[in-house]
N, C-alpha and C positions, 0 to 999 in steps of 0.2 A: 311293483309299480302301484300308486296310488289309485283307487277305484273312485268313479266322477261321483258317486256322492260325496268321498271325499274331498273333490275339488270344488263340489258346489258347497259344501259347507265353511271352506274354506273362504272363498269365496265371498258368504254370506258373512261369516265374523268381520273380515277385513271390512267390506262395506258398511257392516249397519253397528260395529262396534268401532276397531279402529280406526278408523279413517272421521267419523264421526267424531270422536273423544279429541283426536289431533285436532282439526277443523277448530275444535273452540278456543285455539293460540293461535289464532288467525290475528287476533289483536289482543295485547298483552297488557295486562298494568304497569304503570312506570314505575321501574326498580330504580331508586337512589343510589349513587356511590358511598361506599362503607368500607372501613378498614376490613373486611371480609364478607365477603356474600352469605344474606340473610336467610335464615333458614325456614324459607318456605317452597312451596313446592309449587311446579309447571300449571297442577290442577287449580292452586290457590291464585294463581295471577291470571289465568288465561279468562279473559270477558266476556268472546266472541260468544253472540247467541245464535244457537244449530238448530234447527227443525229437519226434521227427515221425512219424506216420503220412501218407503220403499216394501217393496213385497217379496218377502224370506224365498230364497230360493233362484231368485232372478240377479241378471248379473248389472242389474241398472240401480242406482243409486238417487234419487233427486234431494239436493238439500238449501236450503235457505239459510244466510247465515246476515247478520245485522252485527255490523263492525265498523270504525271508522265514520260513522254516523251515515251510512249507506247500507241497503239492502241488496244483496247479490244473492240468485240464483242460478242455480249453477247442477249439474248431471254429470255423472263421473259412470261407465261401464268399463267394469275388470271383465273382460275376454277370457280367462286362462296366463296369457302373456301377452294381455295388448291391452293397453288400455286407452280408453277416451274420456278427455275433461273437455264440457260445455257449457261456456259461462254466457248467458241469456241478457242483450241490451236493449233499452225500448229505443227503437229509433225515432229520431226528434230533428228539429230545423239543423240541417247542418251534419246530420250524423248519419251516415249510412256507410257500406265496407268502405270506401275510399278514405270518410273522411275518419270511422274509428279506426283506422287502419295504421292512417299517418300518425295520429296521436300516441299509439301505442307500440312504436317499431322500438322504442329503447326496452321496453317490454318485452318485448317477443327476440329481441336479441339475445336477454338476456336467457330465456326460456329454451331457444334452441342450442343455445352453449351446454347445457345438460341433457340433449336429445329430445325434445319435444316440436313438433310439427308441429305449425300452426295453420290454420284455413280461416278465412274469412267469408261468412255470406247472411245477404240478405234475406230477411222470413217473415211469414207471413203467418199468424195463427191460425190455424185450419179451421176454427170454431167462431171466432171473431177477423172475418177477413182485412175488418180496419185495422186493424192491430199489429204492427211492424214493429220488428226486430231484426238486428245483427246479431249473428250465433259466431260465436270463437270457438272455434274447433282445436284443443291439441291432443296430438296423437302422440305415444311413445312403445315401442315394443318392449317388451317387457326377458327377461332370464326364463329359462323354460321351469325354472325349478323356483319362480317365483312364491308361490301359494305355499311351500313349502319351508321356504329361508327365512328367512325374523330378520336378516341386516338386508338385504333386498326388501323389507317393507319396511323396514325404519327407514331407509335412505327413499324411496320412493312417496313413501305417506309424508315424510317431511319437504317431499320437493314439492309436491303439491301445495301443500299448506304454505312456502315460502313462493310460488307463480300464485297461488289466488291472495296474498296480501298482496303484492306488488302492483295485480290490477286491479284490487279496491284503491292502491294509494294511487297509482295513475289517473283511473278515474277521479280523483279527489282532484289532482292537479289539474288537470284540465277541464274539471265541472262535469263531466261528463254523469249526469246519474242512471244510475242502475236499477231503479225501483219499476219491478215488473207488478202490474196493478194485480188486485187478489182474485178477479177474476178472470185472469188471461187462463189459456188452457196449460195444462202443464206440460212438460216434454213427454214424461210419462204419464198416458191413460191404462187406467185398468182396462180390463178386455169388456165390451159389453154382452152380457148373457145373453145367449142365443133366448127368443120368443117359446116357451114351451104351447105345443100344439095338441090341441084336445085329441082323445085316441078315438082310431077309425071309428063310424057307426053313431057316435053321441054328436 
């Protein structure tokens, strides 16, 4: 049986390498029709730009990605065999669960035809309490020998990357934007270091 280092390292590749690399064919360059497909490769067409927050060892993930002329962020935690994807919207006139909800139901239809749960809720920055968001929550349980299969994270890393194109391009349709300002707080904060306290006597 596998030893949980070895699961958190496992763990750690998928997040801050593959999942990462994928992410950047979130939006692709447009291939021409040709008497036979040209020979370049996934890495040479994919345009999408990734930024990562994430700290080795943790099973949270935060990434930014600018595709589609929209900025989406978005939190992915691999559990072992669960995972959770969190794609972050600024709420604006008109937009809170109800109404990115309705917008997005051909969305989430087509999201839970491959097993993913969706939740919808409203939020609130902890750090900027004016500061309002819709959080999309999808959940999917995962194969217990996921960390360990390669076709279990191809089919899983590429369903992600085909649900977060779908709601950048939703969003497109319905104008909805996605741009989280640079100073909102993140989903994930670092820990803040405990005060080191002068030793008795001094």
């Amino acid at each position: 049986m596998p030893s949980l280092s070895d699961a958190q390292q496992q763990t750690d590749i998928f997040l801050s390498r593959q999942l990462f690399d994928a992410l950047r064919s979130v939006e692709m360059k447009r291939v021409g029709f040709a008497a036979q497909a040209p020979a370049v490769s996934l890495q040479e067409m994919a345009c999408t730009q990734v930024e990562i927050a994430y700290v080795h060892g943790s099973s949270d993930a935060l990434y930014r990605l600018r595709a589609f002329g929209e900025t989406l962020t978005m939190q992915v935690q691999l559990n072992a065999y669960r995972f959770v994807v969190l794609y972050r919207v600024p709420a604006a006139a008109g937009i809170d669960v109800a109404g990115l909800e309705a917008r997005f139901g051909r969305w989430q239809k087509g999201a839970a035809h491959v097993g993913w749960q969706i939740g919808w809720r409203d939020a609130a920055d902890p750090f900027e309490p004016q500061a309002r968001y819709v959080e999309v929550y999808c959940y999917a349980m995962l194969p217990e020998d996921f960390l360990w299969n390669e076709l279990h994270q191809l089919y899983w890393r590429t369903d992600i990357v085909q649900m977060t194109r779908g709601f950048l391009l939703e969003a497109r349709r319905f104008s909805v934007s996605l741009q989280v300002p640079d100073n909102a707080a993140p989903l994930i904060r670092p820990a803040t270091p405990a005060p080191v306290r002068p030793a008795a006597g001094r």
